[in-house]
N, C-alpha and C positions, 0 to 999 in steps of 0.2 A: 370854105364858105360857111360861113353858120348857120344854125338854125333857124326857121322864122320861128318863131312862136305862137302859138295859138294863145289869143289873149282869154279865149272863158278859161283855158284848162288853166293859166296862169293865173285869173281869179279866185278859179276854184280851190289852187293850192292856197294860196294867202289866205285866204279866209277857213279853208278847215286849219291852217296852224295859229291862226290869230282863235281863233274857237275852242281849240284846242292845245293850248299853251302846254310844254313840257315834255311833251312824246317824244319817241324814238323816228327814226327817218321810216324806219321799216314800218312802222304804223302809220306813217301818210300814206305811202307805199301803197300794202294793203288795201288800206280804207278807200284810196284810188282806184283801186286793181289795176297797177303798172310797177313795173319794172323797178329795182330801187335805185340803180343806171338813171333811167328816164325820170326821175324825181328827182337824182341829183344834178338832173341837168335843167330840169325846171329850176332846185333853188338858185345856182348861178345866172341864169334868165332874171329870176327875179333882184335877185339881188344887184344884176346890170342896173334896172330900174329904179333901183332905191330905197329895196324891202330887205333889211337887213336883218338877219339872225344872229344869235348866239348859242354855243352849245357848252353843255355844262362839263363837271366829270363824269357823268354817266350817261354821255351822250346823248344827250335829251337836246330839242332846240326850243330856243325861246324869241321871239320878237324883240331887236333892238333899235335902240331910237338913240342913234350917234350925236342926235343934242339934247337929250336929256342927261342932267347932271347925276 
């Protein structure tokens, strides 16, 4: 059975990364104070709903927008 999700904590991610465009997973993490487990399971949460990331070579993530050309 999945997770539910708690929707503030799933705002609170999106927007410290849309805020903070570039960072490493471990610095949402951090900046959360949780788990870096538990933040990768928040981005797959988000990302079920249609908040799509990209990460670079240096592991950094970035906000993607799968219809922007």
């Amino acid at each position: 059975m999945a997770r539910k999700a708690d929707e503030t904590r799933l705002t609170e991610v999106q927007q410290l990364i849309v805020k903070n465009k570039g960072e490493k997973a471990s610095y949402y993490a951090k900046t959360l104070r949780i788990h870096r487990y538990d933040f990768n399971t928040l981005l797959a949460m988000l990302n079920d709903r249609g908040f799509f990331l990209s990460e670079d070579e240096n592991d950094r993530l970035w906000p993607f927008d799968p219809h922007q050309d």
